[in-house]
N, C-alpha and C positions, 0 to 999 in steps of 0.2 A: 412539495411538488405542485407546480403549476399544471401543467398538463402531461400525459405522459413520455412525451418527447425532451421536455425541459425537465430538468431536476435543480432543482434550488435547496440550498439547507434551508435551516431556517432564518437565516441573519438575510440571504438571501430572498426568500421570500418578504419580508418584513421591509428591506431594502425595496422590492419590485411595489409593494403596498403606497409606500413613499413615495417613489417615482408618479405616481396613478395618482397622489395628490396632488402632486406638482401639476400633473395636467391636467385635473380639475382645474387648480387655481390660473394654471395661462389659460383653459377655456375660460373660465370667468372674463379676465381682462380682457380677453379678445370680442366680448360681448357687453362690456362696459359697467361689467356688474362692481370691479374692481375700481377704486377710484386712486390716483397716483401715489398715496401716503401708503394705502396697503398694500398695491403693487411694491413698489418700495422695499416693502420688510418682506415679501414674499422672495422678490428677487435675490434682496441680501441671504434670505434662509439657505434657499436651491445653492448658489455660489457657496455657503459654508459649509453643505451636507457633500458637494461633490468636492472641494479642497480638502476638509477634514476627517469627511468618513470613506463609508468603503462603498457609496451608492455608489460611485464611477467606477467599479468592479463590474458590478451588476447589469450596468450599464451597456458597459463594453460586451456583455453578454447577450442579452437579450434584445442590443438597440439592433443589428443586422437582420433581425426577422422582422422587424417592423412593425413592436405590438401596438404602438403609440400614435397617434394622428401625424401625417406626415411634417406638416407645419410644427409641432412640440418636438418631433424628433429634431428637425432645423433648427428651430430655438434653442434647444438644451446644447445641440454638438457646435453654434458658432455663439451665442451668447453665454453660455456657461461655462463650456469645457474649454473652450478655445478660450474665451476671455481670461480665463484665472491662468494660462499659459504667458500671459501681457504682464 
């Protein structure tokens, strides 16, 4: 459990952990810590974790309350989710 209005299992939880790195690593790039090679492999990861696992469960849960900086919320819902739909 995250707080006590949200209840996440634990796949769930572990999933939200995930997510929270994801957005380390777009802060990083957006601050130029990230240089284009590891942007790159970051980008491919996020794309693979939301195609093959169940972080876009999670997602779909917890992205409406807006826990995330609003700019990573935008990036994840038109360059991630949206993009693996193409």
């Amino acid at each position: 459990m995250i707080d006590n209005e949200v209840k996440l299992s634990q796949e769930g939880a572990y999933s939200f952990y995930i997510l929270w790195i994801c957005s380390h690593a777009y802060a990083m790039r957006k601050r130029n810590v990230l240089d284009d090679n590891e942007w790159v492999g970051w980008l491919q990861w996020m794309r693979h974790i939301f195609r093959r696992g169940t972080i876009k469960e999670t997602w779909k849960q917890i992205e409406p309350d807006k826990w995330f900086n609003p700019d990573f919320q935008n990036f994840i819902n038109t360059e991630i989710v949206e993009a693996k739909l193409t």
